[in-house]
Every structure is written in C-alpha cells, then in structure tokens.
C-alpha positions in Angstrom: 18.7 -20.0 15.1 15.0 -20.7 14.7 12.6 -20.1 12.3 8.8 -21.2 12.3 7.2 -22.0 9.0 3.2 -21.8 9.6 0.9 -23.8 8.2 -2.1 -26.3 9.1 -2.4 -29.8 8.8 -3.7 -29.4 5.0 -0.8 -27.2 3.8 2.0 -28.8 1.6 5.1 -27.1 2.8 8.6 -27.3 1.2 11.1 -29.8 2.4 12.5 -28.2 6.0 15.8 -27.8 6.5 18.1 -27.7 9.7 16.9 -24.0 10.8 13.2 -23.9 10.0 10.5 -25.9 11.6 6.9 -26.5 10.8 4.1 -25.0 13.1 0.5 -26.3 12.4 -1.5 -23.8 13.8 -4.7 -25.7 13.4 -2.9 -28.3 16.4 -2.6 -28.2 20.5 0.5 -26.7 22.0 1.6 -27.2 25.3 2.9 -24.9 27.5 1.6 -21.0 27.2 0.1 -21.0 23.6 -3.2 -18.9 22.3 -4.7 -21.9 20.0 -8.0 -21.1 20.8 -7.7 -17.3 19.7 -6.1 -19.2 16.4 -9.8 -18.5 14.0 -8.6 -15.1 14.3 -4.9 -14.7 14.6 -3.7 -17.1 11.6 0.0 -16.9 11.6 0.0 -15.0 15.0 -0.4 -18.0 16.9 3.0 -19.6 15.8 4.5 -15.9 16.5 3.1 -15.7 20.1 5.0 -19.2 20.7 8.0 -18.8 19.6 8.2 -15.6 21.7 7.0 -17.4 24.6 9.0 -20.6 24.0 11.9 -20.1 22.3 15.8 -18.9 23.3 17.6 -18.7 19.5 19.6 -15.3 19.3 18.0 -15.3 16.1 14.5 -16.1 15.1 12.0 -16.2 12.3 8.6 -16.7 11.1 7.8 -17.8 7.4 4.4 -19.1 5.7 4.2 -22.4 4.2 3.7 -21.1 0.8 6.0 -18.0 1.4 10.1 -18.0 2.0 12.5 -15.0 2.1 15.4 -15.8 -0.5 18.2 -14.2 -1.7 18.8 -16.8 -4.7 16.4 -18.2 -7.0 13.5 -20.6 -5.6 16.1 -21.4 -2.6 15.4 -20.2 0.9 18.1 -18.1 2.2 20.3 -20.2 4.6 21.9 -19.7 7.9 25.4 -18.5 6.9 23.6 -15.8 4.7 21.3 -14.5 7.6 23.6 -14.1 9.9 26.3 -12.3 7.7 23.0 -9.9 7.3 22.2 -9.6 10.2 25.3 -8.1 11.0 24.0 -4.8 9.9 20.7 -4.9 9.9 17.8 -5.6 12.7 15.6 -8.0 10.6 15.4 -9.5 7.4 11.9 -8.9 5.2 10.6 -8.3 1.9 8.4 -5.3 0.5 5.6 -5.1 -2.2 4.7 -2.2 -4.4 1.0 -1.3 -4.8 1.6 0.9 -7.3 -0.8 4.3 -7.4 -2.8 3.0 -5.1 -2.7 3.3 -0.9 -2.1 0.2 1.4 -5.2 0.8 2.8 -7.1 -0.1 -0.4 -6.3 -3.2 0.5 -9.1 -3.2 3.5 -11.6 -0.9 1.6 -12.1 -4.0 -1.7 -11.5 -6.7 1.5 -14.5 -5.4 3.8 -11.6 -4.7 6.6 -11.8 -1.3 6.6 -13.8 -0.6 9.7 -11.7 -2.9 11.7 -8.6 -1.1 10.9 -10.4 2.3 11.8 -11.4 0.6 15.0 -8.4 -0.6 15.7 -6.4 2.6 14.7 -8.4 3.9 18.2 -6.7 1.7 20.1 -3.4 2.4 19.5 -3.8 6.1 19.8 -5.4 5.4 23.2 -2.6 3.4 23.5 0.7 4.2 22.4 -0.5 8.2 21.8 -1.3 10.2 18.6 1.8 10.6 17.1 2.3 6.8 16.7 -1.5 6.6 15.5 -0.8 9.3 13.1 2.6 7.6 11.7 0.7 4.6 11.2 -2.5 6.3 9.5 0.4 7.5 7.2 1.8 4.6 6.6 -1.6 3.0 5.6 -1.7 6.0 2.9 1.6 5.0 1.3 1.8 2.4 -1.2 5.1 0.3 0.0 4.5 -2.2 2.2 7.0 -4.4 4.3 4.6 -7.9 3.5 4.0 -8.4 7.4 5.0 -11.2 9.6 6.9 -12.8 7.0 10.6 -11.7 8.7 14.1 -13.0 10.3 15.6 -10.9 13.6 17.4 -10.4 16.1 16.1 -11.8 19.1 16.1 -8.7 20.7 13.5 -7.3 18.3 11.1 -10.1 18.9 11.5 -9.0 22.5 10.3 -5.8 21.7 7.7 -6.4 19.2 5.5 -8.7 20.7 4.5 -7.4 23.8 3.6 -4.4 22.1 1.6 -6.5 19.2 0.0 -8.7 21.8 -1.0 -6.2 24.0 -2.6 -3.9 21.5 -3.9 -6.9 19.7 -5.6 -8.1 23.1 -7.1 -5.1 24.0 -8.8 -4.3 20.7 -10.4 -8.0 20.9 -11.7 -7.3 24.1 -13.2 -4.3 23.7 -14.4 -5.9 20.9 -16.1 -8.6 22.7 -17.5 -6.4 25.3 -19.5 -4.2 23.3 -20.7 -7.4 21.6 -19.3 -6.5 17.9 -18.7 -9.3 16.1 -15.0 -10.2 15.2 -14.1 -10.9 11.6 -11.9 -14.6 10.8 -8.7 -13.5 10.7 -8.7 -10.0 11.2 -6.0 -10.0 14.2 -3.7 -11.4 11.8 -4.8 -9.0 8.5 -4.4 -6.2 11.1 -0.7 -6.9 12.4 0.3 -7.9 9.0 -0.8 -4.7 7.2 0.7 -2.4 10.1 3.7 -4.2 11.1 5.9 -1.7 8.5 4.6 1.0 10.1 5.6 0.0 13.9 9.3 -1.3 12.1 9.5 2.7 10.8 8.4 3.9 13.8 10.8 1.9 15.6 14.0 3.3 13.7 14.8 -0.6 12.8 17.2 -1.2 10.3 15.4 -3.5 7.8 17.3 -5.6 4.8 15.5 -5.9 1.9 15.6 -9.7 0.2 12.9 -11.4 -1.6 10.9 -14.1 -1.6 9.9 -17.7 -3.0 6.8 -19.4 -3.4 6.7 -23.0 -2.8 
C-alpha cells in the first residue's frame, strides 16, 4: 500500500506515517515523470508517477493540507482501508454545493471556457454520451472533491490512461492554435470531472471524510 501526499517544498505537511509518502511536486523525479508540465497539472504530476512507478495493490493520492479520515483529525489507517476496500473500488469524500451547480465553480473562477473547451475533447474522444454524462454531472451540485482518493490498483490502471490521454490532447491542441493555457487548469479540470468519469465508470465509491492538517 502506497499513498502519495502532494505538496511543494513550502508546504507544512502532517507527520507521515508508514503508508503515506511525501511528493514535492515543485522537485526533479527520475525515471518517466511530467515535472515540466507541473505549472499546470498541480497534484497531477505526483498522480502520473505513481502510475508510472509504483506496484502497491493498493494506492492513493492525498494533499498536504487535505486527508481522508474516518475518525476525528486522524488519517484513516491501513487496517481500515483495506477492510473497505473490500467492497468498494476507491475510497473518497464528497462536498455539497448546495442550490448551486458544480459548474459555478468555473463561471466566479474565470475557468469556464476551459471546461467548455475541454468538454470538446472528450466528446471527440470518448463520444457524446460520455460528454453528455459529464455536462450533467457539471449541472449537479454533489461533487466527489477530485483526486483526493484511495483504490484498488486496478482502478488507477484504468483511470489514468484515460485522464492522461484526454488531458494531453486538450494541451496540445491548445498549444497549437496558440491559446494560451491557464496555471493550473489541467489539474482544476480533472479534479472537477473526476466524479463524473467514477459514475460513468459504474465504480463503487465509499464515502469517508476528511481532515485538515
């Protein structure tokens, strides 16, 4: 069992224990890494190692400031996860927006017209139906808080290429028609939308929450 915490060089993380360990995004990585993509990625760049670099049957990715918990201000341990894990596919937490759509959350950030642009892509991509699922998700207000999670290896297996792939072409095309790329917004974009690919999917989630540290 592995499970990245991310964070830079400034952040103040939370005493690690024997399963977690710290990624500092803002430092190199050997081996097959995408550092230099990190300005626009955030969190993403620990993801894309761990995929690329790690063998745990079960894996994780956490924020420095952010833990999934089950008790208190306590991170949830290894004997709990995998008595979870049991019947579920991953472990993550959800937020409530209340009245108001996920997407609002681009519209007051300025992200909006990435996520449109982006919402191309995967219908080029993956076809209309999963666009459409995703559009719908974007109108609900429940939101699984994205790449925050513990799974199954098998579902990392299955998630990243998709999320890399998708992710990469939309940079891309990006680049090529000379549009400029907002800091960031490859990470905003998979966190906002990774609820909507779990749905899709048919994974079976387990709801916990979370601690600040």
């Amino acid at each position: 069992m592995s499970i990245y915490v991310v964070g830079s060089s400034k952040s103040k993380f939370r005493r690690l224990d024997g399963i977690r360990t710290k990624f500092l995004v803002d430092q190199p990585h050997e081996g097959d890494n995408i550092d230099k993509f990190n300005p626009f990625c955030c969190e993403l760049t620990g993801l894309y190692y761990m995929w690329k670099h790690g063998d745990d049957d079960i894996v994780g990715l956490e924020h420095y400031r952010r833990y999934l918990s089950v008790k208190g201000n306590a991170p949830i341990g290894e004997d709990e996860i995998r008595k979870r894990l049991e019947k579920a596919d991953l472990l993550c937490t959800t937020v409530s927006y209340g009245y108001s759509p996920i997407k609002t959350y681009f519209v007051k950030s300025g992200k909006l017209e990435p996520l449109l642009s982006y919402m191309t892509f995967l219908e080029a991509m993956e076809g209309k139906r999963y666009a459409d699922h995703c559009r719908n998700y974007m109108n609900g207000n429940v939101h699984i808080l994205g790449n925050i999670f513990i799974a199954k290896r098998s579902f990392l297996d299955e998630y990243a290429p998709y999320l890399f792939r998708t992710l990469g072409c939309y940079y891309r095309a990006e680049r090529a028609h000379r549009r400029p790329i907002q800091p960031r917004i490859l990470g905003y974009l998979s966190e906002f939308l990774f609820g909507a690919w779990i749905s899709a999917r048919g994974k079976r989630y387990d709801r916990i929450g979370f601690c600040w540290n």
